[in-house]
C-alpha positions, 0 to 999 in steps of 0.5 A: 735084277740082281739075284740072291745066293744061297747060303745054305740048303738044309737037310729036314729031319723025321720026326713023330707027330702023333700016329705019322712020320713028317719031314722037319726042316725048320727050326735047324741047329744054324738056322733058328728062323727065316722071316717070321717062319719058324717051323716047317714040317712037311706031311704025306703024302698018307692015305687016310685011315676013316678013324684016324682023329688027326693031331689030338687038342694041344696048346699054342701060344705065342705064335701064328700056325699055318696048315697048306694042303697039296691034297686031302681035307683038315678040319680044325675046331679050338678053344676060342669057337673057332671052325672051318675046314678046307681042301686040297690048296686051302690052309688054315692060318691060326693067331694063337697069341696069348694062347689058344688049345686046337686039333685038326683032323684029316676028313675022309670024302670024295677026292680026299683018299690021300693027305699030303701038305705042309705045316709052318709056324711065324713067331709073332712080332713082340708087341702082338705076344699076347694078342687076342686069339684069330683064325682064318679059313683061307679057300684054294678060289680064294688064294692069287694065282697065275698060270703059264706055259710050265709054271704055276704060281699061288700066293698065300700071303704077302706080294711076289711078282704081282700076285697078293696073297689073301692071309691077313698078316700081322708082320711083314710075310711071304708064303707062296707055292711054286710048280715049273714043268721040267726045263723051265725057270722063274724069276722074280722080284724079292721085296725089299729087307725081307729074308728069303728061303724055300723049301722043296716039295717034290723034284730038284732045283736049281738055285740063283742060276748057279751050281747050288741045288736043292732037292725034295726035303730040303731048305734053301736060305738065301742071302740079303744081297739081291733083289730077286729070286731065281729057281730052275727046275734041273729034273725030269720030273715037276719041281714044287716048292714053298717059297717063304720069307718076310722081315726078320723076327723079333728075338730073342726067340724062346722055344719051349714045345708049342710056346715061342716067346721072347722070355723065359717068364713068358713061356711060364705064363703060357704054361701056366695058362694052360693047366689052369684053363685060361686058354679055354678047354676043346674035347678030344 
């Protein structure tokens, strides 16, 4: 197989999210998109304060929200009657499409003292902008996984290496998490025109079997050259990290807030239907 190089590792940023700090690698100056991904923030790990009320009701529109829990509980509720709540290994996939208001909430319980996981936007493809709203509760027995000797790999969305994602994709998409114990490696396919990146959670990886290496809070992108993806774990501790990627996005992408459209004019209409209520209503 010929392996992917990769041609830039991004540094994530802090930023403010309501009452907690995150680590923000997507969008970046030079890198707008990767797929349909958009947005990556990285959350926790944070022990859970009992009243803590999580990320407050806010608008999406536009876009596909994507929450992955490495430990704690989320419940989410929005404005289309939507309900669920899921735990450590589970994510919650929301199509917010011609718009959609939600809040999500860290839960307080047994084996849940502490939230840790990953946020992550897709724009959605041009022709489904203005869907109707979804949401799916995706449960961690739910999720494709395989282990062996040092490694473990679970697949959200999309096919890598066999395993095939549970999430109900509207454009070509890949989400999967990988752990490799200290020495051990992984190689696998990478399917045909999509992009590739991944973003680390915790350790230090080895890129493409080369000198490039990424480490915990940053983003690697890859180029459309090879047809697999190579990662070495080069630290003395566990290497975890999100591997993403799919068909390029449909630009040209307009970022305004929790809106990514294609235009201006849309991004207008979003707004608009959320101070008038056309997005529907969720109490605090």
């Amino acid at each position: 197989m010929n392996v992917r190089k990769a041609t830039r590792v991004i540094d994530s940023e802090i930023a403010q999210v309501a009452n907690f700090s995150v680590r923000r690698a997507l969008p970046d100056a030079g890198v707008r998109s990767l797929g349909p991904w958009v947005f990556l923030d990285h959350f926790g790990p944070f022990d859970i304060d009992p009243s803590d009320h999580g990320v407050p009701p806010h608008p999406h529109a536009g876009i596909e929200t994507v929450t992955y829990l490495l430990s704690g509980t989320m419940h989410h509720r929005d404005s289309a009657g939507h309900e669920g709540m899921v735990g450590k290994g589970g994510a919650q996939w929301m199509t917010s499409g011609r718009g959609i208001v939600h809040a999500e909430r860290p839960m307080v319980g047994e084996g849940a003292a502490k939230m840790h996981g990953i946020q992550l936007w897709t724009t959605l493809p041009r022709a489904l902008k203005n869907t109707a709203p979804d949401y799916q509760k995706i449960d961690a027995s739910t999720v494709a996984e395989r282990q062996r000797e040092g490694e473990r790999l679970r697949v959200v969305a999309g096919e890598l290496d066999g395993l095939t994602g549970p999430a109900r994709t509207r454009m070509p998409t890949l989400l999967a998490h990988l752990t490799l114990a200290p020495g051990n490696a992984f190689e696998a396919a990478w399917p045909q025109g999509y992009e590739a990146g991944i973003y680390v959670i915790e350790g230090l990886a080895r890129i493409d079997g080369a000198t490039t290496a990424a480490s915990t809070g940053q983003f690697a992108v890859f180029d459309d050259e090879g047809d697999a993806m190579h990662l070495e774990n080069a630290g003395d501790g566990r290497l975890e990290v999100l591997l993403l990627g799919g068909a390029p996005a449909e630009g040209p992408l307009v970022f305004h807030g929790p809106f990514v459209m294609n235009s201006l004019e849309q991004v207008r209409t979003a707004e608009k239907a959320y101070v008038t209520g056309a997005m529907g209503w969720l109490a605090a």
